[in-house]
C-alpha positions in Angstrom: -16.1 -2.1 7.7 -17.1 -2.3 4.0 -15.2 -4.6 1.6 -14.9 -4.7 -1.7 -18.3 -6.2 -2.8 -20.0 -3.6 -1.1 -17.8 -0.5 -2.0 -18.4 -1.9 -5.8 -22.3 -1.7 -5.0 -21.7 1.7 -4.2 -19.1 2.7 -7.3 -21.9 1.4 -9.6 -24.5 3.5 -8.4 -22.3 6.5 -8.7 -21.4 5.8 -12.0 -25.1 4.9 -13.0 -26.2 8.4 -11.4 -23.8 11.0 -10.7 -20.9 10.3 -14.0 -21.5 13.2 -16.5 -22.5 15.9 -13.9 -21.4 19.0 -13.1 -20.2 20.1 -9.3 -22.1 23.1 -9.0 -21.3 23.7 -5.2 -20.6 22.3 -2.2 -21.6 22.1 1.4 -18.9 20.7 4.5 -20.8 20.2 7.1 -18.2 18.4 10.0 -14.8 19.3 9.7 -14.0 15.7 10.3 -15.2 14.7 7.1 -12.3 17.1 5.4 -9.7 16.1 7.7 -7.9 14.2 5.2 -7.7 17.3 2.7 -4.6 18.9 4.1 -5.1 22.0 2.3 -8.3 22.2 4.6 -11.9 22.8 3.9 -12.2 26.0 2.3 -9.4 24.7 -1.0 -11.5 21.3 -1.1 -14.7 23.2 -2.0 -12.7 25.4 -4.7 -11.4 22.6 -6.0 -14.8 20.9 -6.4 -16.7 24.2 -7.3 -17.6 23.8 -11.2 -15.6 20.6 -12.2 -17.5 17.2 -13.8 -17.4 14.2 -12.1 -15.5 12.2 -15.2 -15.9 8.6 -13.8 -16.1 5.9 -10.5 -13.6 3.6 -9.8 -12.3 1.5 -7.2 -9.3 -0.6 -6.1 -10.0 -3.0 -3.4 -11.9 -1.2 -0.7 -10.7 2.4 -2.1 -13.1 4.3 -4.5 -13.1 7.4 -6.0 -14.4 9.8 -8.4 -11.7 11.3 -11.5 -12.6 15.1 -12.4 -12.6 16.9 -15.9 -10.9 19.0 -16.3 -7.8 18.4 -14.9 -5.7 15.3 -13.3 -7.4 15.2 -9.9 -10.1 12.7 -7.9 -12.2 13.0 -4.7 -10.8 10.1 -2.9 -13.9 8.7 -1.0 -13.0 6.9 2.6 -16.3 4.8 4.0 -14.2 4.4 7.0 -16.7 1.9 9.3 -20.0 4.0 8.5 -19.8 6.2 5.5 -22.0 5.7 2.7 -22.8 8.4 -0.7 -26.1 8.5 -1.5 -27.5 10.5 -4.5 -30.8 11.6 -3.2 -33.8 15.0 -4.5 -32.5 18.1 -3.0 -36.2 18.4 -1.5 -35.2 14.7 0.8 -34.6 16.2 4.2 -31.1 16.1 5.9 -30.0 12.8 7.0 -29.0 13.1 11.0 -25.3 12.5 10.0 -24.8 14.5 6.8 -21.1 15.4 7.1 -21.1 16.8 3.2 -23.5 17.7 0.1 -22.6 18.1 -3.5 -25.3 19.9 -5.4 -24.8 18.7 -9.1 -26.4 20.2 -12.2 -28.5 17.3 -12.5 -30.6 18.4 -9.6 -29.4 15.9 -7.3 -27.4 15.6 -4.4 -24.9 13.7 -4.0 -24.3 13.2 -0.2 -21.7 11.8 2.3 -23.0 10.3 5.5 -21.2 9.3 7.9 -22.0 8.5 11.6 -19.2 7.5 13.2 -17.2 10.5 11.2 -14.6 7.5 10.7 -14.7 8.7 6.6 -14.5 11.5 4.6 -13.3 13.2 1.3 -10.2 14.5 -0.1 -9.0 15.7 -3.2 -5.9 14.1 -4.4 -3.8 14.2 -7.6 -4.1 11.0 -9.6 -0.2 9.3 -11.2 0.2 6.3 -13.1 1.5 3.0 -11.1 1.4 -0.2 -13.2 -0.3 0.9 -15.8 -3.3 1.9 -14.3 -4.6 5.8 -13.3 -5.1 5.8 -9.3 -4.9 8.7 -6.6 -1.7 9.4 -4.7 -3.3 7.7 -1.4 -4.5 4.5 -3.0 -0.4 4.5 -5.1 0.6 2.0 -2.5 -2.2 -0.3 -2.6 -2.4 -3.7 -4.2 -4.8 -5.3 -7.4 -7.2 -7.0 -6.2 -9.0 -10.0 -6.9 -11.8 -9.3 -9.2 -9.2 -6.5 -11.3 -8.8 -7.6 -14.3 -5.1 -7.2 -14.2 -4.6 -9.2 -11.3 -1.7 -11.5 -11.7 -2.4 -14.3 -9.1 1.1 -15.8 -9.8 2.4 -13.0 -8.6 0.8 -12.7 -5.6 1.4 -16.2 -4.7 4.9 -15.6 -4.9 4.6 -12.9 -2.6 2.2 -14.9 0.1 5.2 -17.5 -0.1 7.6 -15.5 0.8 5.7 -14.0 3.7 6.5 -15.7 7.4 3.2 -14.7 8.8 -0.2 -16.7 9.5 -2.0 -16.2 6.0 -5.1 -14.9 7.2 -3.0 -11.5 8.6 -1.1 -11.7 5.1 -4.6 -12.1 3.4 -5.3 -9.0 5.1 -2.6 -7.0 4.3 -3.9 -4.2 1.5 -0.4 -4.1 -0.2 -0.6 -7.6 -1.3 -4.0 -8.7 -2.2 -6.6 -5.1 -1.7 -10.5 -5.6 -1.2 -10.4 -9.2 1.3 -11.4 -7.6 5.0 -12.1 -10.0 7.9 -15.3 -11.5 6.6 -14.1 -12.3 3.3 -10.9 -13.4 4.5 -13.4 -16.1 6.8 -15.6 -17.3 3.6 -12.2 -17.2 1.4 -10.2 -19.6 4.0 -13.4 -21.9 4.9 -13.8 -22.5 0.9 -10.2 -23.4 0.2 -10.1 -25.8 3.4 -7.1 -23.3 5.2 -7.1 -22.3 8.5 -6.0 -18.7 9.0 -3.3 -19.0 11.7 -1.0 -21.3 8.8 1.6 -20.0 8.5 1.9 -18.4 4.7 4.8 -19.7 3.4 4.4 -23.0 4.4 1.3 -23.4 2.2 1.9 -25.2 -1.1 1.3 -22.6 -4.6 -1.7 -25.5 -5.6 -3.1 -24.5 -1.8 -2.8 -20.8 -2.4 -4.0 -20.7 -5.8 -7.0 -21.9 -4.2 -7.7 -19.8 -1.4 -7.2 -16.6 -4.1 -9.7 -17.9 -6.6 -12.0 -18.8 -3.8 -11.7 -15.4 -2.8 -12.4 -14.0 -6.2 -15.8 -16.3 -6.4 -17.0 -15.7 -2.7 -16.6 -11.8 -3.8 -18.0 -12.2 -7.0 -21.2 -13.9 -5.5 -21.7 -11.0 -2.8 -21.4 -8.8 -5.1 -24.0 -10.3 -7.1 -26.4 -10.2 -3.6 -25.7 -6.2 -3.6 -23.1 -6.9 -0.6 -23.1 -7.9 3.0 -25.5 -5.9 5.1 -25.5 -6.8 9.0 -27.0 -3.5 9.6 -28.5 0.0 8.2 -25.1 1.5 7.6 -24.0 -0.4 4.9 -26.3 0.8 1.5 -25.6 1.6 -2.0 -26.7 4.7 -3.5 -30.3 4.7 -3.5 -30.0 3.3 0.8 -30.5 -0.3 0.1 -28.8 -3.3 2.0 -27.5 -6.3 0.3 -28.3 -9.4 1.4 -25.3 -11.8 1.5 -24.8 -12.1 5.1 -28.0 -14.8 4.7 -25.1 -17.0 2.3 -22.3 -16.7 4.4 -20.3 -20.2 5.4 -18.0 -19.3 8.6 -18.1 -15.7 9.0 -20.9 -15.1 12.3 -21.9 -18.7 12.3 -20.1 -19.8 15.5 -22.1 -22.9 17.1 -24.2 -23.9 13.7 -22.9 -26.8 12.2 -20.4 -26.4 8.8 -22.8 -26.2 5.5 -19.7 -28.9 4.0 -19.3 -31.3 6.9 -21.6 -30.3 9.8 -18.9 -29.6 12.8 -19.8 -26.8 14.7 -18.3 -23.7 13.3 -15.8 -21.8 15.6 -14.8 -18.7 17.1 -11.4 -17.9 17.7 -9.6 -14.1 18.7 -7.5 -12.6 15.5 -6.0 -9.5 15.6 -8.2 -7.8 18.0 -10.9 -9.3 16.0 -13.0 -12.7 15.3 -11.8 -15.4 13.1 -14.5 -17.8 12.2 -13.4 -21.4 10.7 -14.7 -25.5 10.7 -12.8 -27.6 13.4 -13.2 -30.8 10.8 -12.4 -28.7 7.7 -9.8 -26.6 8.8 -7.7 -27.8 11.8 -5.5 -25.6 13.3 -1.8 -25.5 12.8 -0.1 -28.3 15.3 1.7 -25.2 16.9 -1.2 -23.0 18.0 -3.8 -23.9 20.7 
């Protein structure tokens, strides 16, 4: 599933191409891909019909797109496969176009998805914090590369959180944009094995892991974003390349970049954790 790096790749290319224009109509083309518009299909395309895309933003994996006039946003979800892509109305149909926006630039700006995991809504936006979001996205956390993000605060919050710190890592209403590969490259940087229990960490130890988080972030993002297959693209369907830079995340068996232990494997939440035996040694009360 796409993190924050490579949502961010996207956001920039639909604020480099699609900002400015006008919706001039809209085509649903999977009902699935409407599914979280309650109001159903036929008031999401009303609601689109004539109304200028104002701006792209993002909060940790969640992006979407303000509209003039009025106080609403099409909440994007890339779910595990989704990707927009601004393409020549003359392009053919991708296989798994689930919705097209014909804008008044001439472009298209389309939502593919293949696993049908995403989709579109249209959601009123409210102030929380300070900050403009959507109504879905009220309840989820700054994260690390937001300028406002208050790190002390969320330290506080990791501290008071009797969980291993990887699952608290996780968790979208503390810190938003860290999935399980960033999570991985966050924890092998700051030396912390994910099973540790979070507040038994010292503040000097979790200060680290969230500005290793912001930098390991910060430098996929630079590399246009992990890309272990053709689903993840920006924009204009290119991959990023960061998956060639990563420390712990997929590199079970090849020795650690910092001390040369093999790296490890271990099952986390019906997923993979990936960590240095040397580096990061498990917690004395977990096999």
């Amino acid at each position: 599933m796409p993190e924050l790096p490579e949502v961010e790749v996207v956001r920039l290319g639909l604020e480099a191409h699609v900002v400015g224009s006008r919706i001039d109509s809209v085509d649903v083309l999977h009902p699935r891909a409407v599914r979280r518009h309650f109001a159903g299909q036929r008031d999401l395309v009303a609601q689109l019909r004539g109304r200028r895309i104002a701006s792209a933003e993002r909060r940790g994996k969640y992006l979407w797109l303000p509209l003039d006039p009025g106080d609403m946003a099409i909440v994007v979800h890339l779910g595990m496969s989704g990707q927009m892509l601004v393409q020549p109305p003359t392009v053919p149909d991708e296989k798994h176009l689930r919705i097209r926006a014909h804008l008044d630039s001439g472009a298209d700006l389309r939502f593919v998805d293949q696993r049908t995991f995403g989709g579109w809504a249209v959601a009123p936006l409210e102030v929380v914090d300070g900050t403009e979001v959507p109504e879905p996205v009220a309840h989820i956390a700054r994260d690390p590369v937001d300028p406002l993000f208050d790190a002390e605060k969320v330290v506080e919050v990791l501290r008071g959180k009797h969980t291993e710190i990887k699952r608290a890592l996780l968790d979208q209403t503390v810190v938003s944009g860290v999935g399980n590969i960033y999570a991985d490259e966050a924890l092998w940087r700051a030396k912390i094995h994910g099973n540790r229990i979070a507040d038994t960490l010292t503040r000097p130890a979790l200060r680290r892991l969230l500005t290793s988080a912001h930098a390991v972030m910060g430098e996929a993002l630079a590399q246009g974003g992990t890309s272990f297959d053709a689903l993840y693209v920006n924009v204009n369907g290119e991959s990023g390349y960061f998956d060639r830079s990563l420390d712990a995340y997929g590199q079970e068996g090849r020795p650690c970049s910092r001390c040369g232990a093999p790296i490890r494997r271990e099952k986390f939440m019906n997923r993979s954790s990936y960590s240095c035996p040397k580096c990061q040694p498990r917690p004395r009360n977990t096999r």
